[in-house]
N, CA and C of each residue as an Amber inpcrd file, in Angstrom:
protein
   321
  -2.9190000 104.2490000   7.5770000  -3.4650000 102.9410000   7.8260000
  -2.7680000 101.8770000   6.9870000  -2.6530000 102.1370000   6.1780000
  -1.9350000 101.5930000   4.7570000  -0.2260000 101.1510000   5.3230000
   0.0920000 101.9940000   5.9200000   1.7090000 101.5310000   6.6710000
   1.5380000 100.6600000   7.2550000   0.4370000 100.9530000   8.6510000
   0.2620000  99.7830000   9.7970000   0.1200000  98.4340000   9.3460000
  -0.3440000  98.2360000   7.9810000  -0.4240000  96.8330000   7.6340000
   0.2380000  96.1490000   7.0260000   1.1750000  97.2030000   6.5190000
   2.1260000  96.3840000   5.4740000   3.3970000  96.2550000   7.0840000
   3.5070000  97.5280000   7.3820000   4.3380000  96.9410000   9.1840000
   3.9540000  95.4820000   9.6540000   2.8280000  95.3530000   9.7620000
   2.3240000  94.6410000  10.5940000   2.6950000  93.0200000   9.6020000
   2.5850000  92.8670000   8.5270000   2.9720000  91.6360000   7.6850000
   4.0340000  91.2220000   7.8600000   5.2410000  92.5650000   7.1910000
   6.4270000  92.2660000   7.2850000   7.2500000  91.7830000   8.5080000
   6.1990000  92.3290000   9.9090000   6.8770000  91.7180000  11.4560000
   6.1560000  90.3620000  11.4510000   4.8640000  89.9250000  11.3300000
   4.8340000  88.5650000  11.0250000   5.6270000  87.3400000  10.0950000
   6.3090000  88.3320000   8.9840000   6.7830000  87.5860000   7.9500000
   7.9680000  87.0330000   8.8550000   8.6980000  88.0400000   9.2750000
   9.9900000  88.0390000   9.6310000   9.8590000  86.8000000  11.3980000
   8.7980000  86.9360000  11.5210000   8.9150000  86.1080000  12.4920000
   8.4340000  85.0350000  12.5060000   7.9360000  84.5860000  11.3620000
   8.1340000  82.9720000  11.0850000   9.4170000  82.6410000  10.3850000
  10.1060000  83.2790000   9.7320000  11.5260000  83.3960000   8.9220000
  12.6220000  83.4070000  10.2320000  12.7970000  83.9150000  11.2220000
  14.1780000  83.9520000  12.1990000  14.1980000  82.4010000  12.7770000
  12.9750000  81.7700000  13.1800000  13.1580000  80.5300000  14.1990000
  13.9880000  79.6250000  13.2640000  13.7410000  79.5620000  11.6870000
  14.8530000  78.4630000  10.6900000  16.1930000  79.1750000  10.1010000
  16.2430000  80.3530000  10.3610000  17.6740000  80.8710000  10.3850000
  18.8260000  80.2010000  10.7670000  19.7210000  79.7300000   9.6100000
  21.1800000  79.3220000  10.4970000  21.9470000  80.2850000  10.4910000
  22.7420000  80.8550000  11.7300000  23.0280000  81.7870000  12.1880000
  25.0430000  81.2730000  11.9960000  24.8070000  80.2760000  11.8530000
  26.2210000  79.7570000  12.0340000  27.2820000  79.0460000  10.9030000
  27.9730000  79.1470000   9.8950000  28.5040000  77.8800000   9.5720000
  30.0820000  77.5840000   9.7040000  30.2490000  76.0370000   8.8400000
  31.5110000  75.8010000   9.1120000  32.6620000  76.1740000   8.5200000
  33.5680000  76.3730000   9.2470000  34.5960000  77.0770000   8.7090000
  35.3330000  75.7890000   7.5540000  36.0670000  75.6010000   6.5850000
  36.7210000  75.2200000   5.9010000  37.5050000  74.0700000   6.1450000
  38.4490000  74.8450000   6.9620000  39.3340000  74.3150000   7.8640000
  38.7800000  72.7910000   8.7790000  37.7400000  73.1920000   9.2070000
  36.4870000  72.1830000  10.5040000  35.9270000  70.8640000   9.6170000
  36.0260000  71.1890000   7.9870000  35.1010000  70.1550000   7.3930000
  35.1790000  68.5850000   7.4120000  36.9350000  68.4850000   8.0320000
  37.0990000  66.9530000   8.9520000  37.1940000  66.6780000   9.8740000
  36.6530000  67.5250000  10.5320000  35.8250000  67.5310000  11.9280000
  34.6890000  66.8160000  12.2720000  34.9860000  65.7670000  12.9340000
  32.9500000  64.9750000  12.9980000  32.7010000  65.1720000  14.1220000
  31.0930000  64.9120000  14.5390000  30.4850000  64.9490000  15.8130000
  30.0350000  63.7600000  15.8420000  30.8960000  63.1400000  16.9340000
  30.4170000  61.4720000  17.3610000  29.7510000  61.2310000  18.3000000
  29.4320000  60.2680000  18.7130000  28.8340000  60.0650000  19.9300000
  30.7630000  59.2970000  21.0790000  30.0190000  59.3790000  21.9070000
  30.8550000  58.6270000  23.0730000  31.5840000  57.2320000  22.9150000
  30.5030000  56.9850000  22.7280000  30.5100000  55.4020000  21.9450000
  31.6220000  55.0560000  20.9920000  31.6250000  55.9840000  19.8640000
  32.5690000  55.8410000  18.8590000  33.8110000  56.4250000  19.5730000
  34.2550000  56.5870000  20.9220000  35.7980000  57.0510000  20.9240000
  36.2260000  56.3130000  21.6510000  36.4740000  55.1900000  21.4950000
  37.0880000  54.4900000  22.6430000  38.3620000  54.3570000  22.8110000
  38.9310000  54.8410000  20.8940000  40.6850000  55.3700000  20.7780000
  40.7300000  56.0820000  20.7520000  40.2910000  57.5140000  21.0580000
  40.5410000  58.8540000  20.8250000  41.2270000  59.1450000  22.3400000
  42.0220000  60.6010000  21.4610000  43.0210000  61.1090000  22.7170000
  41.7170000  62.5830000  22.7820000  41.8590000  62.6580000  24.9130000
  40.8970000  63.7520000  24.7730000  42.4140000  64.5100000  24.6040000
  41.7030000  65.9670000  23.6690000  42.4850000  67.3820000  23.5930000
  41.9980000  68.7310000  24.4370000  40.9910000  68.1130000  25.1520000
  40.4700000  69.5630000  25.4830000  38.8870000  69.6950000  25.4460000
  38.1350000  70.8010000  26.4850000  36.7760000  71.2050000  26.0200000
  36.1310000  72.2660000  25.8920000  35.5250000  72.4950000  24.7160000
  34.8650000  73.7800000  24.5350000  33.6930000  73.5270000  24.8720000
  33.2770000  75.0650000  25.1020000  31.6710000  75.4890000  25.2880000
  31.4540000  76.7280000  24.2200000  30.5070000  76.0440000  23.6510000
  29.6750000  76.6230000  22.8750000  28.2880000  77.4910000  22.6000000
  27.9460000  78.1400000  21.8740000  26.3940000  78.9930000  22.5290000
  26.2730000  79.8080000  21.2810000  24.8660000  79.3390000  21.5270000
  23.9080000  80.4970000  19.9410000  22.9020000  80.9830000  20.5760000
  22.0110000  81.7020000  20.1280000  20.8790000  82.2670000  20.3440000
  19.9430000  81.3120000  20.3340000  19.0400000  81.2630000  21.4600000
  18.0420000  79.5760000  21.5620000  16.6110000  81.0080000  21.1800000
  16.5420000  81.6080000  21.6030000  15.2670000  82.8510000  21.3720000
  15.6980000  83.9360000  20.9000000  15.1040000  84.4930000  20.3020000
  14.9070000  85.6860000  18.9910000  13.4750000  86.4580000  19.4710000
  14.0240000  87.4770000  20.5650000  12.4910000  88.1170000  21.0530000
  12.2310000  87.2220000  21.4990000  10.5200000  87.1090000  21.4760000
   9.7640000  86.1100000  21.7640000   9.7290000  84.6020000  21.3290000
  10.4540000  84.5440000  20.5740000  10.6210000  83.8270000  19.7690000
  11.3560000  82.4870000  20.2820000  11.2260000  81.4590000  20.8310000
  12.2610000  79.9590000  20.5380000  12.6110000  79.4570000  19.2590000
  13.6340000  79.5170000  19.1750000  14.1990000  78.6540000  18.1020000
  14.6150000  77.4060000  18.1050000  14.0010000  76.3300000  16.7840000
  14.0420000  74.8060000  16.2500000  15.0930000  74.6160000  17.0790000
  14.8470000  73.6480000  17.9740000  15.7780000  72.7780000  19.0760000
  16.7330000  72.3250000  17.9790000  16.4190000  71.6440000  17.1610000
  17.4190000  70.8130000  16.2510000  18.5950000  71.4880000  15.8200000
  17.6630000  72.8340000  14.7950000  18.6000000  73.9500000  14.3970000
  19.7330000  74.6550000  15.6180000  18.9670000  74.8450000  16.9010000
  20.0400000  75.1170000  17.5700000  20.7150000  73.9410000  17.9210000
  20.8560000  73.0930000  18.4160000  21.9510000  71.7260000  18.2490000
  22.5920000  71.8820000  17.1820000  22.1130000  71.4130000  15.6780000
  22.5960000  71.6540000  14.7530000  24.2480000  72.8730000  14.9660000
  23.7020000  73.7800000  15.0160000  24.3060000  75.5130000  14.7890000
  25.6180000  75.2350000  16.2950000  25.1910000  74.7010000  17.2780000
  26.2150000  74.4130000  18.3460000  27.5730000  73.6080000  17.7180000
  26.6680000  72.2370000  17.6520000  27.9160000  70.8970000  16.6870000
  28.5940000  72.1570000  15.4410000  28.4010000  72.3620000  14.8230000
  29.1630000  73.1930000  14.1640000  30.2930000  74.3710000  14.2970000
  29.4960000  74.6410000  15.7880000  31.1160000  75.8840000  16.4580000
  31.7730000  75.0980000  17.6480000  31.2420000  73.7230000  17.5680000
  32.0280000  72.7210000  18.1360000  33.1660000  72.4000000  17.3590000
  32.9470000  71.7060000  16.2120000  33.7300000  71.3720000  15.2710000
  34.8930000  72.4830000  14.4480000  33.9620000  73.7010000  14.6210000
  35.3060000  75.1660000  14.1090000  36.0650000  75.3250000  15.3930000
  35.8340000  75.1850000  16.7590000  36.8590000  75.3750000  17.9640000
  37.8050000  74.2480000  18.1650000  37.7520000  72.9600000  17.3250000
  38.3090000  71.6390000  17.7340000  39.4090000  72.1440000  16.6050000
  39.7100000  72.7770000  15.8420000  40.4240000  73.1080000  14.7800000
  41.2860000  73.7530000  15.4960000  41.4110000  74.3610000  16.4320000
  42.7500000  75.4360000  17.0210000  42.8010000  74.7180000  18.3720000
  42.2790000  72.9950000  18.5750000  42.9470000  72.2830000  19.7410000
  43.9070000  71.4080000  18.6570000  43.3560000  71.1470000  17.6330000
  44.0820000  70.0920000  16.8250000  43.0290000  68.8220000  16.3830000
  41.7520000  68.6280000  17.0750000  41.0520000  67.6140000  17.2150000
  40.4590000  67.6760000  15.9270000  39.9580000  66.3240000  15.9120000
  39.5710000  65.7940000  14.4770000  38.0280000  65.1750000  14.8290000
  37.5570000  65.3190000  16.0860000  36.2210000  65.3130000  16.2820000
  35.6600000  65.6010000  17.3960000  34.4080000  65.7940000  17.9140000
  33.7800000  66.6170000  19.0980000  32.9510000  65.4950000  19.3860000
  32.5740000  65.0950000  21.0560000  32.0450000  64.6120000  21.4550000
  30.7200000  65.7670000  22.1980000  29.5810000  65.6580000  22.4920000
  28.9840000  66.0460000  23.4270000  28.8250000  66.3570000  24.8290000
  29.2370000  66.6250000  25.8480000  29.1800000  66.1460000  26.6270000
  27.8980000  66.3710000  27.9810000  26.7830000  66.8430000  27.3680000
  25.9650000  67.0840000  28.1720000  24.7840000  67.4700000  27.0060000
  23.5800000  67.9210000  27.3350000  22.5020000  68.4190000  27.4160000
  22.4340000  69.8930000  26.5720000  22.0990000  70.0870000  25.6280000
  21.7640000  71.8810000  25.4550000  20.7480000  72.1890000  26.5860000
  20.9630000  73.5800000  26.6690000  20.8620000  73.9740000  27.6170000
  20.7110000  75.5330000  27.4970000  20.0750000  76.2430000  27.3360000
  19.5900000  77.3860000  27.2520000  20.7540000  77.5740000  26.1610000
  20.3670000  77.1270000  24.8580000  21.4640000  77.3790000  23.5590000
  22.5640000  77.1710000  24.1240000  23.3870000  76.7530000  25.0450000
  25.0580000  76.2640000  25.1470000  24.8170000  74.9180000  25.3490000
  26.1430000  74.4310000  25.1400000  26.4710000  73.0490000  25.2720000
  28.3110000  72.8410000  25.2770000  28.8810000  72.2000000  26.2480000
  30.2670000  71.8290000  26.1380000  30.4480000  70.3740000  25.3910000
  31.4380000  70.4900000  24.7710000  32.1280000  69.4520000  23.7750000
  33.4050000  68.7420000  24.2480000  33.4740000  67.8280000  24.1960000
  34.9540000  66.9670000  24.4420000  35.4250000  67.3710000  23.0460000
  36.8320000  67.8610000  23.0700000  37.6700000  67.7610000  21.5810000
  38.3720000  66.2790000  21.6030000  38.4080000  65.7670000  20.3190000
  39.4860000  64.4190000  20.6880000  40.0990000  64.3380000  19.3510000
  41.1540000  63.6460000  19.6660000  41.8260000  63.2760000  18.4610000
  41.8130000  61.7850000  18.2880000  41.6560000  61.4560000  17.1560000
  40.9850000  59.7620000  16.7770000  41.6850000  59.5710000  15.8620000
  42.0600000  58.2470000  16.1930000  42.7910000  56.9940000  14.6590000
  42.2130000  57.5750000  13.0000000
């Protein structure tokens, strides 16, 4: 009986702990990498677009919209590094954890 409950904590524990998990970070290389809006590129050269994707659910679980945005812009910004780009635009909606990025290169 004594197992079942300490089981039973540690799967509650753990499942308020996965939804603020960052699963992702930035590579080194990416750290002059920005995520702009549209707005701000009106000199940028496009380079290219990636699509990106994390885990939006964990089990039952949804995970912090933000955090996943967050965790996306970030393997936006590490894939703009092997186009050459120096920042990522958005170009749509998350979307079941993916999202595609404009790469650009800016003044």
């Amino acid at each position: 009986m004594r197992t079942t409950s300490i089981s039973i904590v540690a799967s509650a524990s753990l499942a308020l702990l996965i939804p603020g998990c960052t699963f992702v970070s930035l590579q080194t290389d990416a750290s002059h990498v920005a995520r702009i809006e549209a707005s701000a590129a009106p000199d940028c050269e496009e380079l290219g677009i990636t699509r990106v994707e994390v885990l939006h659910e964990v089990g039952f679980l949804t995970r912090n919209p933000s955090k996943v945005e967050g965790e996306l812009d970030i393997l936006a910004r590490n894939a703009a590094v092997d186009l050459g780009g120096n920042a990522v635009v958005p170009s749509g909606p998350v979307e079941a954890g993916k999202r595609a990025y404009r790469v650009l290169r800016c003044p």
